[in-house]
N, C-alpha and C positions, 0 to 999 in steps of 0.2 A: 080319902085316900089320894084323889085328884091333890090337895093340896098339900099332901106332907108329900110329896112327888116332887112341887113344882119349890119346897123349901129343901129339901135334899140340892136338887139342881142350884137354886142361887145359891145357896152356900157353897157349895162346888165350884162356882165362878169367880166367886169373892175369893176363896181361898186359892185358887190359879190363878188370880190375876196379884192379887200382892206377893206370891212367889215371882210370877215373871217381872214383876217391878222391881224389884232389889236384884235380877239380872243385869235391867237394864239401868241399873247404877253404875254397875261394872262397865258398860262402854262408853260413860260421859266424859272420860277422858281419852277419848279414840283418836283423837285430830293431834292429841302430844305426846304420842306412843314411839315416835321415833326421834323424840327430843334428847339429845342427850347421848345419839348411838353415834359412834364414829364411823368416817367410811373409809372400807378396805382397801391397798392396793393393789394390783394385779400381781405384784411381788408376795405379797403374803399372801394373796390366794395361792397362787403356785407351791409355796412353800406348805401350806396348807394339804395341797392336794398331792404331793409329794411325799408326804409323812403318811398320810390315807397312804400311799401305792404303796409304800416303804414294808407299810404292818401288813397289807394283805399279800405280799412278798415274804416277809417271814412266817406267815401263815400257811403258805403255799410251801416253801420249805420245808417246814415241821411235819406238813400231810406228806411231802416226799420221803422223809428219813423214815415215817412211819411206817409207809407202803415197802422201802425197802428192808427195815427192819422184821417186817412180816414176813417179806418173804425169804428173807436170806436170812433169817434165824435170828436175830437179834445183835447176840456179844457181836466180841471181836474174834477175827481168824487167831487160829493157832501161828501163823505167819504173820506179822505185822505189816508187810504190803499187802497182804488182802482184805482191808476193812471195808468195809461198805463205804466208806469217804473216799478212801485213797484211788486216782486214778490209774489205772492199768497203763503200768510203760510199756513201751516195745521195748524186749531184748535183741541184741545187736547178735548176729548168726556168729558161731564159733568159727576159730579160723585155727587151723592146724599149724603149727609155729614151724615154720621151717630154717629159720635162725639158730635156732639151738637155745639151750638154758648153761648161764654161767655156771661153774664151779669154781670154786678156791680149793686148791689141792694142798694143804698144809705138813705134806711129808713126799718123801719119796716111793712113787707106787712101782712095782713091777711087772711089766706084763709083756708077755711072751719073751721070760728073761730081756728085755729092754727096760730102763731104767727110763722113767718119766717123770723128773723133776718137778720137786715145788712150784707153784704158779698156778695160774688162773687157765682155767680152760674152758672150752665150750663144748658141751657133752649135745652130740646128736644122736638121737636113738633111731634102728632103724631095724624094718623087718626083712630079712631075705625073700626070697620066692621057695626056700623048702620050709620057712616059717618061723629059721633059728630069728633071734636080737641079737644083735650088737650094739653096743654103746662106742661110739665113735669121739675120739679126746683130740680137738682141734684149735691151734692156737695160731693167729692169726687166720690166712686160708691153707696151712699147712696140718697134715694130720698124722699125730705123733703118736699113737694109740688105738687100739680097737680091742674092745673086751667083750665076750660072749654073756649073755643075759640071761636069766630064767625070768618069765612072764609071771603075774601073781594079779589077783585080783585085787590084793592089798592095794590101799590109797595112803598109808600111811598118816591121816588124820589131816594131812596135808590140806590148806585152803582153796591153794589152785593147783589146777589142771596139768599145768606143764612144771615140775620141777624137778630137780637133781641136786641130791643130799651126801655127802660125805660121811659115814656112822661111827664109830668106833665099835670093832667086835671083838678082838683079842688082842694079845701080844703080838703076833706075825699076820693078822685080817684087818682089813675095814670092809664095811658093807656100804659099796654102794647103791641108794638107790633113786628110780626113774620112773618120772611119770608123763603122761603127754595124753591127747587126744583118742591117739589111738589105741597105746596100751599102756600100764605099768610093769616094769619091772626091777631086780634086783642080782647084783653080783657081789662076789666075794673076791678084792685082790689084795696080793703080799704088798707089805709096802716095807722101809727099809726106815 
């Protein structure tokens, strides 16, 4: 027994030691292993490690769109400035126009039997203190007109805020109408 023991063992060592021999094949060219590499310069390393930060900046990105993708629902807004990209403007505070908005008056209106010639006027609207409107017709700073309003919640489709439209409503009416800040309204006058 002793000695099929001690031939188990050398044959163990014989066959460990010609495995590690053809290891150490492999490092007998260790001393020419950097023959033939060229060396970097501090330029291409930089470019190097630039490209590195580049991708783990895009990666960092994609985890951000992802995180706000999660939380803010994904698509896109029903509004197209509110995407998860787009960044949030300020909007500039409204300012009540106290100028007045142009009209082109293309006939002759009458009001309060005074005749008010064709031309360009500047319609200012305005509320009393017992709450009537008046649309006020001024040309230059002269004021040649003043017609009674009725208030309406109508916007007429209109895009802004402040405007004054000329309508056509029958044979002896037009319908003017008025919008501003503070209210819309509409009147009906004879024109000639």
């Amino acid at each position: 027994m002793k000695k099929s023991f001690w031939y188990i063992v050398l044959s163990l060592f014989l066959v460990s030691t010609s495995v590690f021999a053809d290891d150490w094949e492999d490092f007998s060219g260790i001393d020419h292993a950097w023959d033939g590499q060229k060396s970097i310069t501090n330029k291409e390393f930089e470019e190097a490690i630039d490209t590195l930060e580049k991708n783990q900046k895009q990666k960092e990105e994609k985890k951000r769109k992802k995180l706000i993708k999660k939380i803010g629902g994904g698509g896109t807004s029903l509004h197209p400035d509110l995407t998860p990209d787009s960044d949030i403007q300020d909007l500039a505070p409204l300012k009540k126009n106290e100028d007045g908005t142009l009209l082109n008056v293309p006939v002759n209106l009458v009001i309060d039997e005074i005749i008010l010639e064709k031309g360009f006027y500047k319609v200012i609207g305005e509320r009393e203190e017992n709450g009537e409107i008046y649309l006020m017709f001024y040309q230059s700073q002269y004021l040649k007109g003043k017609v009674r309003a009725k208030e309406t919640k109508e916007d007429y489709g209109e895009d802004k805020i402040d405007f004054v439209k000329l309508l056509p409503y029958d044979k002896n009416f037009v319908k003017i109408i008025f919008g501003s800040l503070d209210f819309n309204a509409y009147t009906f006058v004879k024109f000639i």
